[in-house]
C-alpha positions in Angstrom: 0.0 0.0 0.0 2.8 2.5 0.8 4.6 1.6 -2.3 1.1 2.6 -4.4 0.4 5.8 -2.3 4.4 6.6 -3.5 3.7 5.8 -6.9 0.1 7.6 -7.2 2.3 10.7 -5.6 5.0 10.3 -8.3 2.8 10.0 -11.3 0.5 13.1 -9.9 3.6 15.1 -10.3 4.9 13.4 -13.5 1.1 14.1 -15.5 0.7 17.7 -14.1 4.4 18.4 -15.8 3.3 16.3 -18.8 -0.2 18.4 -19.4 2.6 22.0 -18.6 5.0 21.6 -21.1 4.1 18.1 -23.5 7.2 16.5 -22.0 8.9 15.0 -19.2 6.1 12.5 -18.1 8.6 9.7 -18.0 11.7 11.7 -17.3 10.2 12.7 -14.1 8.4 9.2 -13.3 10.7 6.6 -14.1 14.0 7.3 -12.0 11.4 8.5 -9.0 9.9 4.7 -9.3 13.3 3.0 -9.6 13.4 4.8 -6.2 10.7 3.0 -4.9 10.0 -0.5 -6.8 13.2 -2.3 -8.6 13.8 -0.7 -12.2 12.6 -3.6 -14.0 9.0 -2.7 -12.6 9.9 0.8 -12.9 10.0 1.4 -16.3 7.0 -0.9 -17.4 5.0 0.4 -14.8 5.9 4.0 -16.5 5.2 3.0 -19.8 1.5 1.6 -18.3 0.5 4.7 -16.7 2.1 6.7 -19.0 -0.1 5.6 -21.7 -3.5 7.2 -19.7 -1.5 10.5 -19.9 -0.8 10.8 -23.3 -4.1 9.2 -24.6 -6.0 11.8 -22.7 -3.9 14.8 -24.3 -4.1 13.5 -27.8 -7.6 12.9 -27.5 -8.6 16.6 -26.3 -5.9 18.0 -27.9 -6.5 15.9 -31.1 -7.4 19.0 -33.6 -3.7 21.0 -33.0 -1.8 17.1 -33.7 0.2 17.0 -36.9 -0.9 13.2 -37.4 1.3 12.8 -40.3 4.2 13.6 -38.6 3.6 11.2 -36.0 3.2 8.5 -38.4 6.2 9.0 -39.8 7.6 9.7 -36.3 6.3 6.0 -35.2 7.9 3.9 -38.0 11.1 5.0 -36.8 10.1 3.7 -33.4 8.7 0.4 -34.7 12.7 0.0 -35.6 14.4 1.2 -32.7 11.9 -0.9 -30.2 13.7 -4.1 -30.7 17.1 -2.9 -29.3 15.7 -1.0 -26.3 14.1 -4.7 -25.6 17.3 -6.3 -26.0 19.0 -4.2 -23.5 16.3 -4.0 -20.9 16.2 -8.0 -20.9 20.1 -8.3 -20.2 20.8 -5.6 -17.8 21.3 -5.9 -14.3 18.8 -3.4 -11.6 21.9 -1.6 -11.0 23.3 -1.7 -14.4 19.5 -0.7 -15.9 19.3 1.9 -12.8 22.7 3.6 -13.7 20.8 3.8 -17.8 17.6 5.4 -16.3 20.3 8.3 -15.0 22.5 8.7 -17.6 19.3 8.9 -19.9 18.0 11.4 -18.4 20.8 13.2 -17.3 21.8 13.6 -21.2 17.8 13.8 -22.7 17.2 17.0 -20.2 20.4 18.5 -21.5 19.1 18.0 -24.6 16.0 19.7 -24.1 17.9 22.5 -22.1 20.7 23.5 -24.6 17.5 23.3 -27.1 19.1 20.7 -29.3 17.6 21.2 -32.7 17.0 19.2 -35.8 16.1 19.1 -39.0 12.4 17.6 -39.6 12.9 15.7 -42.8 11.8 12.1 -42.9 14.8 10.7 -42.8 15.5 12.6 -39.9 11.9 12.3 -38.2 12.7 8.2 -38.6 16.1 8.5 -37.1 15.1 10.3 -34.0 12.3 8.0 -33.7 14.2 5.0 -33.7 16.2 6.2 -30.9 13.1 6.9 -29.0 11.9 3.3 -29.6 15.2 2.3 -28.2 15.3 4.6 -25.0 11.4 3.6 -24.7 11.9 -0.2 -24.3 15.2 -0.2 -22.3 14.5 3.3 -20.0 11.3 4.3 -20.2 12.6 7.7 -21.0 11.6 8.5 -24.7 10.9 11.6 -25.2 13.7 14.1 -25.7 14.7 12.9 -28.8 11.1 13.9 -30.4 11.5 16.9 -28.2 14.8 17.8 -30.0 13.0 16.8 -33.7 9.7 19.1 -32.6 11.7 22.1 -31.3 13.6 22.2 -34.8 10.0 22.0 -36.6 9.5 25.3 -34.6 5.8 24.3 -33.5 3.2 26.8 -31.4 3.1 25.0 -27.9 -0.4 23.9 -28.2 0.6 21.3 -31.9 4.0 21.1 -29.8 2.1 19.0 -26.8 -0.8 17.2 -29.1 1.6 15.9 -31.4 4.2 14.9 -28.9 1.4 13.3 -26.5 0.1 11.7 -30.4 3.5 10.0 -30.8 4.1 9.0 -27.2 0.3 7.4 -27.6 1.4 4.7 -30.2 4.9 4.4 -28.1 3.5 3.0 -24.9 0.8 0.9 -26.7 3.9 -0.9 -28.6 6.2 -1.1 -25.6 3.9 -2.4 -23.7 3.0 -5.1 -26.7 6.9 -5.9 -26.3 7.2 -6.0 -22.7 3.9 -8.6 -22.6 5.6 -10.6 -25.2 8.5 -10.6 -23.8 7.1 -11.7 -20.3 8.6 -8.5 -18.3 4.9 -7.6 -16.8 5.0 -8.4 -13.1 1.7 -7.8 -10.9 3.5 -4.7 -9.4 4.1 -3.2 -12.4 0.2 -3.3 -13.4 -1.1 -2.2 -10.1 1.0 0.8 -10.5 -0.4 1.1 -14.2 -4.0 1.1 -12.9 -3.6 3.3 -10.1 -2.0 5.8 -12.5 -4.8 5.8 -14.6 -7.3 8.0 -12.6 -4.4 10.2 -11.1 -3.3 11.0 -14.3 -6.9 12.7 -14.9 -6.4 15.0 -11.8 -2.6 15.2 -13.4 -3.9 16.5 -17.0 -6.5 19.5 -15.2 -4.3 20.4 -13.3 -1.4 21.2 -15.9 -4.2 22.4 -18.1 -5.0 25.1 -16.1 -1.2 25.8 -15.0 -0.6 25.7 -19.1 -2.6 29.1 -19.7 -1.4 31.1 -16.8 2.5 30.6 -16.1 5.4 31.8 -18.4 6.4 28.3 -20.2 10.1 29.2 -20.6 10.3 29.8 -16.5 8.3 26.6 -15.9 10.7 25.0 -18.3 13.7 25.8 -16.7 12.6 24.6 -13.3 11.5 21.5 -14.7 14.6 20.9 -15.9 17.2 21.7 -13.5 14.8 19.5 -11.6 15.0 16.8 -13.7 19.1 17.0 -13.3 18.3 16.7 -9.9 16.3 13.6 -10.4 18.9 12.4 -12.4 21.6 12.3 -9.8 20.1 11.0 -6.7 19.0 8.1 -9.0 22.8 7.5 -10.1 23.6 8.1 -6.4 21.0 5.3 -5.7 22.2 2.9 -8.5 25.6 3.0 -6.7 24.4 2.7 -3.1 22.7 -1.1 -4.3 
């Protein structure tokens, strides 16, 4: 029960930063539930509840997705998904713990220094890929798209429906390859289902915080909070 009121906490936080800014559900979530469940469980149980959180923003935020985009966006991921799975099934909780940091110690520098690229197909399948990768073996996905979407220079509103349209299809197919794989524990999915209603309270809440804070002050709190995040998680890994 403590480990669910924890992880209800966690994923409040997580979905109220997800509905802010269109990123950071997982990057926030995942190392804070390595800190409470093993990292295995961690990660799928991220990718579960993540899922209610970005269906419920590309749903009510359908009409300012680019849906092409993501398509193309998602065929990348299809690609990279395999590896991530790989890597997740071989590493150690210390080893996989240590990944969670790094991954987000170098994604939220991404997103800081405003990495930017080009948003050609090629490209768009490319950074996809990678996100399939980081998906199945972190959990932490989304700076890479975040990188791709800044360089396509969209208004925050298509910004946070197409991102949240993207992550969508991510967590349905990691999930498909963490059940087929055999890596979904009973932990894991009462985490999932106890995220799903939080994440509702999560979305209204970062709804309303969306349309009356300066984004580019909220971002850089976020992120030198994420940093933080990342190294009390690295600081964990090295304690086990």
């Amino acid at each position: 029960m403590t480990t669910l009121l924890a992880a209800a906490v966690i994923i409040l936080i997580a979905s109220t930063v997800h509905a802010v800014t269109g990123f950071g559900y997982a990057l926030v979530a995942t190392p804070l539930l390595a800190l409470a469940v093993d990292p295995h469980t961690a990660v799928v149980a991220t990718t579960l509840s993540a899922l209610a959180m970005t269906v419920t923003i590309a749903v009510r935020q359908r009409e300012h997705a680019e849906w092409k985009v993501a398509m193309i966006a998602m065929i990348g991921i299809v690609l990279g998904m395999p590896l991530g799975l790989w890597v997740y099934g071989i590493a150690s909780e210390q080893v996989l713990t240590v990944l969670i940091a790094v991954g987000v110690l170098v994604c939220t520098l991404m997103v800081w220094r405003q990495v930017k690229v080009p948003g050609s197909v090629p490209v768009l399948v490319g950074v996809g890929a990678l996100s399939g990768a980081l998906s199945t073996s972190t959990g932490t996905n989304g700076p890479p798209m975040v990188a791709a979407f800044q360089g396509m220079g969209y208004d925050p509103a298509t910004f946070r429906a197409t991102l949240s349209a993207v992550f969508a299809g991510t967590s349905v197919l990691s999930l498909v390859g963490f059940a087929v794989a055999g890596k979904v524990n009973a932990e894991s999915l009462w985490i999932g289902l106890v995220g799903v209603p939080v994440v509702q309270v999560g979305y209204f809440l970062g709804d309303a915080i969306f349309s009356r804070i300066d984004p580019d002050k909220f971002r850089k709190v976020l992120l030198a909070a994420l940093i933080v995040s990342a190294i009390v998680t690295f600081g964990a890994a090295l304690s086990r």
